[in-house]
C-alpha positions in Angstrom: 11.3 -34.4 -9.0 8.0 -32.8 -8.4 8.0 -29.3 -7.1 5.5 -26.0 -7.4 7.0 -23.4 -10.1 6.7 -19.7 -9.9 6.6 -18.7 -13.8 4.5 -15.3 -13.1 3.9 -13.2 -10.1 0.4 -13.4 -8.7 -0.4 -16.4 -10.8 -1.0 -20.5 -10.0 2.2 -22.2 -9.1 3.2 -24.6 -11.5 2.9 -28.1 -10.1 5.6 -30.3 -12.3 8.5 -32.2 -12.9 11.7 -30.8 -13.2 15.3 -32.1 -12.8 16.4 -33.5 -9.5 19.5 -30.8 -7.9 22.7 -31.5 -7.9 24.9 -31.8 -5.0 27.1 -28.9 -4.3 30.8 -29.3 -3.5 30.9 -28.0 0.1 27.1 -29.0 0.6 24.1 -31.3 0.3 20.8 -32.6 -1.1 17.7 -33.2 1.1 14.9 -34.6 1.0 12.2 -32.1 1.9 10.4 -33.5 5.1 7.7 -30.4 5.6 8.1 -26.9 4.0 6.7 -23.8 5.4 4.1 -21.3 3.4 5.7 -17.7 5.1 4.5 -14.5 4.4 7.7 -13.5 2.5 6.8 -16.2 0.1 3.9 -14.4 -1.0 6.0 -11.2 -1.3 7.9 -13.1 -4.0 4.4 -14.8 -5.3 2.7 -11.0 -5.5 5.8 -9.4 -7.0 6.3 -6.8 -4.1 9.6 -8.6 -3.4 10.5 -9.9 -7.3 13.5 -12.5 -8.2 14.1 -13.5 -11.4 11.7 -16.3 -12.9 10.8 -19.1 -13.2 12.0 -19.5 -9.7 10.6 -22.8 -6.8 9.5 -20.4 -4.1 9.7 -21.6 -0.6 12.7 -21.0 2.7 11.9 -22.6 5.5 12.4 -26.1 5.7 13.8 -28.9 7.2 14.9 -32.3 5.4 17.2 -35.4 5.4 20.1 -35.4 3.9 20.1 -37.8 0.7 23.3 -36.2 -0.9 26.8 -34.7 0.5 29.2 -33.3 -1.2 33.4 -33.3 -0.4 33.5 -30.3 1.9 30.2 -31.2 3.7 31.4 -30.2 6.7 30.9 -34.1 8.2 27.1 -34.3 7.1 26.2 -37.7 5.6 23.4 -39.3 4.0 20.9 -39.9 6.5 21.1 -37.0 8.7 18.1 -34.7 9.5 18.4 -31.1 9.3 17.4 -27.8 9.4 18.8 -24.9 8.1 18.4 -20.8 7.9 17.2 -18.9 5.6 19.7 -17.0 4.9 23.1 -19.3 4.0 25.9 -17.5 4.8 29.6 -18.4 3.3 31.4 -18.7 6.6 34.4 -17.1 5.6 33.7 -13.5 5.3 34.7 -10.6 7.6 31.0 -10.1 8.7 30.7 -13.9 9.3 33.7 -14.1 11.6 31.8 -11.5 14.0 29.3 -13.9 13.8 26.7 -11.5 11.6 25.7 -14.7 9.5 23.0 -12.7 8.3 24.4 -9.7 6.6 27.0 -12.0 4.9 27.9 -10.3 1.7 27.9 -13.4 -0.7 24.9 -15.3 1.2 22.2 -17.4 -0.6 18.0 -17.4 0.3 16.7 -20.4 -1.1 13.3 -19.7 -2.6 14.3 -16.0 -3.7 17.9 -16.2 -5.3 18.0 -19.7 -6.0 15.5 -22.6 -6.0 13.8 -23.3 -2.7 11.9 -25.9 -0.6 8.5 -26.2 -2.4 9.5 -29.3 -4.0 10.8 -32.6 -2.8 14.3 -32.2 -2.9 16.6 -29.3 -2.4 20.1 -28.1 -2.3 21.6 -26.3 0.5 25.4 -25.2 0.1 28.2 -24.2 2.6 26.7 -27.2 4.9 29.2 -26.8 7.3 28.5 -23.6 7.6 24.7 -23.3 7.9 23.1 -27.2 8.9 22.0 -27.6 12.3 20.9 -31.4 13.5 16.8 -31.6 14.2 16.3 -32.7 17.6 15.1 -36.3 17.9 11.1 -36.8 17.5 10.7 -33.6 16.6 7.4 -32.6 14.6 8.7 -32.1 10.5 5.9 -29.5 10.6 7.4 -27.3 13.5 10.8 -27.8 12.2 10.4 -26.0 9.0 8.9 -23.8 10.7 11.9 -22.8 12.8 13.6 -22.0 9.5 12.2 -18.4 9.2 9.5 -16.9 11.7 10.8 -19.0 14.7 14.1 -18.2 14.9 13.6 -14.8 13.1 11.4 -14.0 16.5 14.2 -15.3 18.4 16.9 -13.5 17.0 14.4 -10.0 17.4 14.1 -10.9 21.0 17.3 -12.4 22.2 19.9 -10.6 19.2 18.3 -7.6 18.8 16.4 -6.3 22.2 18.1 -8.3 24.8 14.4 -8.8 26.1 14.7 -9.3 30.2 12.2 -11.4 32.6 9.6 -8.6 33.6 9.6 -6.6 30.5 6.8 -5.6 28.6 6.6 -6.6 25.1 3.9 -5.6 22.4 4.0 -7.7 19.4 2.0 -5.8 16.7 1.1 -8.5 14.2 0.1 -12.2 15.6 0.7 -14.3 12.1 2.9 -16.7 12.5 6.4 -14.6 13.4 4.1 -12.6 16.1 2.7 -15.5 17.8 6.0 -17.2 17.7 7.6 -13.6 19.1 4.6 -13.7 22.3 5.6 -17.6 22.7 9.0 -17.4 22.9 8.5 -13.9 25.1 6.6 -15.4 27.5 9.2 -18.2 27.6 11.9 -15.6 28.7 9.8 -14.3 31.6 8.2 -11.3 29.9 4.8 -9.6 29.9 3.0 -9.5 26.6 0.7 -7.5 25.1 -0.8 -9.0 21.6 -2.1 -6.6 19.1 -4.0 -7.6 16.0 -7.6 -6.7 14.2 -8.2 -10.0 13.9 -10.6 -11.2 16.8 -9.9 -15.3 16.2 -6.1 -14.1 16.5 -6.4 -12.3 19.6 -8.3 -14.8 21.4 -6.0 -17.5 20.4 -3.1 -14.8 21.8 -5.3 -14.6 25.0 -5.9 -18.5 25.4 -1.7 -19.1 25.0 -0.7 -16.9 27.5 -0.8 -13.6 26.2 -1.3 -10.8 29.7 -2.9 -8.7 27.3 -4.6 -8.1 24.2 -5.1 -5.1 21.9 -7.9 -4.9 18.5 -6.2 -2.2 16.7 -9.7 -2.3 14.7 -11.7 -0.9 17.6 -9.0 1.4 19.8 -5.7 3.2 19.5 -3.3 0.6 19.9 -0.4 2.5 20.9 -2.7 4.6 23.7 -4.4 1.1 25.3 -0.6 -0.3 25.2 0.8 2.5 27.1 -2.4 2.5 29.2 -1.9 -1.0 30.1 1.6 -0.6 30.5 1.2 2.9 32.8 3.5 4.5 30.7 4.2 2.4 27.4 6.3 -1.3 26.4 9.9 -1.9 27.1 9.9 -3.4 23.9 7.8 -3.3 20.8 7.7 -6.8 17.9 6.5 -5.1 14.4 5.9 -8.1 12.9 4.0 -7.5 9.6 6.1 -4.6 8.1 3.2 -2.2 7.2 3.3 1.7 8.4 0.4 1.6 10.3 2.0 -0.9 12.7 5.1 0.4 12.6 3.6 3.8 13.5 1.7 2.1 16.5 5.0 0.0 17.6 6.9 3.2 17.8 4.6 5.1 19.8 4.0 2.2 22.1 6.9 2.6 23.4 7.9 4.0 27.1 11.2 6.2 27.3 14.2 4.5 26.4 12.0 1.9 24.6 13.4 -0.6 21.8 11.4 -1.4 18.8 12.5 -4.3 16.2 11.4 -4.1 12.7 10.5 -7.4 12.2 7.9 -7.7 9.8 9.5 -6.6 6.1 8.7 -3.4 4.3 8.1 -4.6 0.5 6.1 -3.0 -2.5 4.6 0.3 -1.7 5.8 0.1 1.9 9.5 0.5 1.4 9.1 3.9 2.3 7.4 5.4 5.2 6.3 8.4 7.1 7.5 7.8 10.8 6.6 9.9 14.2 10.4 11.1 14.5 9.6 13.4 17.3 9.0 10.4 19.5 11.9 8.5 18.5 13.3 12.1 19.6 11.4 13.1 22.7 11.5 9.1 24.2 15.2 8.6 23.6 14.0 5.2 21.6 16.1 2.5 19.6 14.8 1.8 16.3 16.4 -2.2 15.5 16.6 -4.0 12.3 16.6 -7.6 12.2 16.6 -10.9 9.6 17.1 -14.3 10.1 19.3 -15.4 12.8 22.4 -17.2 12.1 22.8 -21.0 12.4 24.9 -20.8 15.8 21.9 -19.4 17.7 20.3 -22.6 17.0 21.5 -24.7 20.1 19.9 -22.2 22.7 16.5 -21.9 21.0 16.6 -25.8 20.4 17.4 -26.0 23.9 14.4 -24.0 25.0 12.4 -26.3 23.1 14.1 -29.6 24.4 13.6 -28.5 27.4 9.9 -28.2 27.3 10.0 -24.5 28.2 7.8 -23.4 25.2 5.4 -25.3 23.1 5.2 -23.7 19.5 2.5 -26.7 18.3 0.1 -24.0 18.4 1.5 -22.5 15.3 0.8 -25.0 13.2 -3.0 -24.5 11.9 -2.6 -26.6 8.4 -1.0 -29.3 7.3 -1.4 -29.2 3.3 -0.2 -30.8 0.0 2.1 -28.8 -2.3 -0.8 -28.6 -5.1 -2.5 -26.2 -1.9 0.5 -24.1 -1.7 -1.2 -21.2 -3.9 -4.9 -21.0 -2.2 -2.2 -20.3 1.1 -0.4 -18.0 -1.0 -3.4 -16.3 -2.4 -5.1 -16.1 1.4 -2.7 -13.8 2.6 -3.9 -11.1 0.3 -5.9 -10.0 3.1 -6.3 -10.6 6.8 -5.4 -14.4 7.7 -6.8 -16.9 10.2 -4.4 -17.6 13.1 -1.8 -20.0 12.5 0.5 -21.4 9.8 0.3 -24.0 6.8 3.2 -25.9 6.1 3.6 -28.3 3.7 3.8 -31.5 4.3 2.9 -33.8 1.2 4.9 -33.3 -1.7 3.2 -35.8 -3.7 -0.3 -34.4 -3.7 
């Protein structure tokens, strides 16, 4: 099959051919319909986030099933899926609370085995992780729910309980951010985009966003609790950098929850936080990654049922052999929207 090779961190993927997957036991092969280019992709690509090479990056996916093992879990050739990120074993003590994402044994495609940037891949523990892509779907928006969709639902639903009314600030409007001020506004919140990125903000401002913030040209947290008279309910830190973790945090009004959304990687593992707030405003500091397979039926739902329209992520549609100029781009400041790929053969 053809598929794009990491062989060394921060260089040209290696379009080639390499052996087709097998089919796992208790899981199954897809075709790759459309594969998203995320942000933790090129933490792998740059090395800030290393697995071992040669690896085929990619996580976020969705793809017919072409393959099924045994212990499939009732998935048969034919079926379209998508899946998480994060492919939990089911069985576990942390699975049975239903904390799919912190299972001890899971699997990441694309980081600790190979992933979606080719035209076939294997997904184990089928029953376990698959969830059935609604009919007519866009292949594009799919993959997309793989990782900054439903990681942005899982931050707002899992983690902060987000209520109609609320202010939210979402620090960060890439592709998890926008998704996070989509899927807010879908709830019944008020949101407040912050970016430095003028083409993002305006695109925030044209899909519904009540406010918007340039953290290039004011104090983000000060305009936020301005707008707010007093600060947000709830703060989205959606790239994982200390200076917008910083701003998320003191954004906040007393008794304020903040989800670390965005991952801390490379020199940003450790940071230097304004404690006394946390103190002083009686905030909750929240984790979050991924969202296990059995949220899937109520964001699908919300989707189904017309209530949001996350088209407006999708900015590129590109060929595999484009997958490093995407990778490459997010070195810097991005243009708003995602790429997701979409032609394997080119």
């Amino acid at each position: 099959m053809r598929a794009a090779v990491l062989r060394d961190f921060g260089t040209p993927l290696d379009i080639c051919e390499v052996a087709d997957p097998g089919c796992p036991q208790d899981g199954v092969v897809l075709r790759v319909l459309a594969s998203g280019i995320c942000r933790s992709d090129h933490h792998l690509w740059s090395g800030a986030d290393p697995s071992p090479l040669p690896i085929v990056p990619g996580h976020e996916y969705c793809g017919e099933v072409v393959a099924a093992g045994p212990r499939a879990g009732g998935w048969a050739v034919g079926d379209r899926v998508i899946a998480p990120f994060i492919l939990a074993c089911g069985a576990c003590p942390a699975c049975a609370k239903g904390r799919q994402t912190t299972c001890a044994t899971q699997v990441c495609p694309g980081f600790t085995c190979d992933g979606s940037f080719a035209e076939y891949i294997a997904v184990p523990r089928a029953g376990t992780n698959l969830a059935r892509l609604p009919e007519g779907m866009d292949h594009a928006l799919a993959a997309a729910l793989g990782c900054r969709v439903t990681t942005a639902w899982q931050a707002l639903v899992g983690r902060a309980e987000v209520r109609p009314g609320e202010w939210v600030a979402v620090h960060g409007t890439g592709g998890v951010g926008l998704a996070a001020m989509l899927l807010a506004r879908a709830i019944g919140a008020r949101v407040i985009a912050v970016d430095v990125v003028a083409e993002k903000l305006a695109q925030a401002s044209d899909l519904g966003a009540d406010a918007v913030v340039n953290a290039a040209e004011s104090d983000a947290a000060e305009a936020i609790r301005e707008i707010t008279g007093g600060g947000a309910d709830v703060a989205i830190e959606a790239l994982g950098l200390p200076v917008t973790t910083r701003a998320a945090m003191l954004s906040l009004g007393k008794m304020g929850r903040m989800v670390q959304v965005g991952m801390p990687a490379g020199d940003h593992l450790e940071m230097t936080l304004p404690m006394g707030a946390l103190y002083s405003g009686q905030l909750t500091l929240l984790g979050t990654r991924g969202m296990p397979a059995w949220r899937y039926p109520s964001l699908l739902s919300l989707i189904a049922a017309g209530q949001v329209d996350l088209s407006p992520l999708i900015a590129r549609r590109v060929a595999l052999s484009a997958a490093t100029e995407e990778l490459r781009a997010m070195d810097g400041p991005t243009p708003p929207g995602i790429a997701v790929i979409t032609d394997m053969a080119a």
